[in-house]
N, C-alpha and C positions, 0 to 999 in steps of 0.2 A: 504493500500500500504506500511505503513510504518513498516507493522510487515513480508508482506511478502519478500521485496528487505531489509529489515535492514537500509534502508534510511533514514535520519534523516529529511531528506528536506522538507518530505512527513506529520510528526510527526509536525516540525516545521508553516508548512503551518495552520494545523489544529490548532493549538494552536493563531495563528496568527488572524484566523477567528474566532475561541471561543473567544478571547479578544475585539474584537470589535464589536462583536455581543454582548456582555455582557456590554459593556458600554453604547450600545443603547439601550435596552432591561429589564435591570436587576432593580426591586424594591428593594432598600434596605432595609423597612421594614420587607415584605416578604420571599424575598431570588427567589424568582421567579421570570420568564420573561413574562414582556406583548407581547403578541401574533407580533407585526409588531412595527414600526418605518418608515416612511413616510419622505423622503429627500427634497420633494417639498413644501416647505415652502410657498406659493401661493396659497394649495388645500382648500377650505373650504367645501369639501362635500365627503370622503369618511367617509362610515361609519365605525364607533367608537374612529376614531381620528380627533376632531374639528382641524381649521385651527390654525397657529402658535399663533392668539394674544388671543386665549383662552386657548390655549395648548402648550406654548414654547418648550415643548421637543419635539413635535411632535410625539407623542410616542399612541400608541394604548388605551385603556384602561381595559383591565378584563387579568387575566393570565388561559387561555385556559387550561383544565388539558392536553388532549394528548399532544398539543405545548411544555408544559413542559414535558411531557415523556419524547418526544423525545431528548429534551436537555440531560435531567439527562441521561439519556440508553447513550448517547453519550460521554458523562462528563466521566461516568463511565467506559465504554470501555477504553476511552486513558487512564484514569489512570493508569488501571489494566497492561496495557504494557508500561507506560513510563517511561522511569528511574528516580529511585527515587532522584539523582542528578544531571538529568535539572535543570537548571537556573531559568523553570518556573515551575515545579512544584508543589507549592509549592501553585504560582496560583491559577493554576490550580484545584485543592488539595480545596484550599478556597471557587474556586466555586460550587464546588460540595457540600461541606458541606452547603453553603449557601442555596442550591435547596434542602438539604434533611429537614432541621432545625424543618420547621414549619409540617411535613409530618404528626408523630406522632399524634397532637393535633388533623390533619384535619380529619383524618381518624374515618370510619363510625364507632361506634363501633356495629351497630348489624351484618352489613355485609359484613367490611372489607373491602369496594370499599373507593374509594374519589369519587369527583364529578365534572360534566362537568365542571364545576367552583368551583376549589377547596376551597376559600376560604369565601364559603356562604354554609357551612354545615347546615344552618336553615333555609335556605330560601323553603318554601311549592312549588317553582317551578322549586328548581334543581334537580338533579335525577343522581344515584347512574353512575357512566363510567367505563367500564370494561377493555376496552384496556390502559386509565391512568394509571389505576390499575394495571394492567401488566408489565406497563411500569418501574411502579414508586416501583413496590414490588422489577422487576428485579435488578435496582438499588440500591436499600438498601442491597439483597443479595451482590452483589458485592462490594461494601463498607463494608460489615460483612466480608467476604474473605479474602480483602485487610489490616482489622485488622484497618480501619480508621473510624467505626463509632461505638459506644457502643451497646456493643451484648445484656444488659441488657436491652435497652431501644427498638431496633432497631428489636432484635431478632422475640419479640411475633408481632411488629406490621405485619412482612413478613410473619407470619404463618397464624395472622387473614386473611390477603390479599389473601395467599396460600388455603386456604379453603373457606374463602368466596366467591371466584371466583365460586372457584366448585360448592358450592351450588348454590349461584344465579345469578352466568351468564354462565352455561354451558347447553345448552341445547342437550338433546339425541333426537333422529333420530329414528334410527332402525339399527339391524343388527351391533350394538357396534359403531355405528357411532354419533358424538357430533358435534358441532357447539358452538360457545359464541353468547351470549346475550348482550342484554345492552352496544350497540358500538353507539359513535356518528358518525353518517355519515359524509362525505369530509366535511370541513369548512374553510370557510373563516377570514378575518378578519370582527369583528364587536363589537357591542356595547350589553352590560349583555342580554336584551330581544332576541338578535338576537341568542345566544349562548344557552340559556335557551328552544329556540322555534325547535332547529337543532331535525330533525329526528332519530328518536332510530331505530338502525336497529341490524341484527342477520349475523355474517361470514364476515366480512371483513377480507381481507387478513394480513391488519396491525395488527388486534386483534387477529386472529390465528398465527402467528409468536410472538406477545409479548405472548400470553398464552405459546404457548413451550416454549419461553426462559426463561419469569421468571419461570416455572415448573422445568425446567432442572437447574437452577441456585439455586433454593431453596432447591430441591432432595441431588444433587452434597453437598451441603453448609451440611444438614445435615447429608448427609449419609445415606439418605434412599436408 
């Protein structure tokens, strides 16, 4: 809304809801966010956030890869339109660097994906996520664009992403027609087993819109 009425109000709100999303949400070792935050301090039984006196932040526990997608893709986007002397900025700007930091390291290096949890690259029962992937490539392109994250470091990881995709999560059909692979299906909040055990599925509409966009963001970026 904010880029099409030139409204500030609009830009302003979203920045509004990033910062207090981010204070509930946000690991500082990591730089990523745990999937939920739970206001009812009374619960003692949803799953993967114990009640307050085992868990005072009341805060989830594992950081979900697409949950972070969708943050970063989002981070990324305002950036890319918000003036660069806002107030918050600057922020802004910060969190986003914070969600890319640790990307580099997590990443698969045979096939270019992260994982349904990105932060157990060895674990024998996590398994490669394609729409993360998508997610998380699109955003580094745009941060490469924007000239805010290092092209040396940043550059090869979006191409491994960019081709790994292709190889091992695009499946063909027939008749020049593809589909992606390796999507975790709807999920909820929950605790490492439950996230680890989600159904692999093939064509979610969320994984086919992140595959065009980091595609077109990565093409655009190098000039293909």
């Amino acid at each position: 809304m904010y880029v099409w009425t030139g409204d500030e109000k609009y830009l302003n709100d979203y920045i509004d809801q990033l910062l207090a999303h981010n204070e509930k949400l946000l690991d500082k070792e990591w730089g990523f966010w745990v999937h939920g935050w739970y206001a009812d301090s009374t619960s003692e039984s949803w799953n993967g956030i114990a009640g307050k006196q085992q868990n005072p932040l009341q805060r989830s526990s594992e950081f979900w890869g697409r949950g972070n997608g969708w943050i970063m893709l989002s981070v990324a986007d305002a950036l890319s339109v918000m003036p660069k002397n806002h107030l918050k900025y600057e922020q802004v700007k910060q969190i986003y660097l914070g969600l890319m930091k640790q990307l580099p390291k997590l990443q698969d290096p045979k096939t270019g994906h992260w994982y349904q949890l990105p932060i157990y690259p060895n674990d024998p029962k996590n398994w490669i996520e394609s729409s993360a992937t998508a997610m998380f490539g699109y955003s580094i392109c745009k941060g490469l664009k924007m000239g805010i994250l290092d092209k040396k470091v940043f550059g090869p990881v979006a191409t491994k992403a960019y081709h790994g995709l292709g190889k091992y999560s695009v499946k063909y059909i027939s008749d020049g027609k593809a589909t992606t692979k390796n999507v975790c299906t709807g999920t909820v909040i929950g605790n490492k087993d439950y996230y680890l055990s989600r159904k692999i599925v093939e064509g979610e509409d969320y994984a086919l819109g992140a595959f065009i966009m980091f595609g077109t963001e990565y093409l655009t970026l190098n000039e293909i």
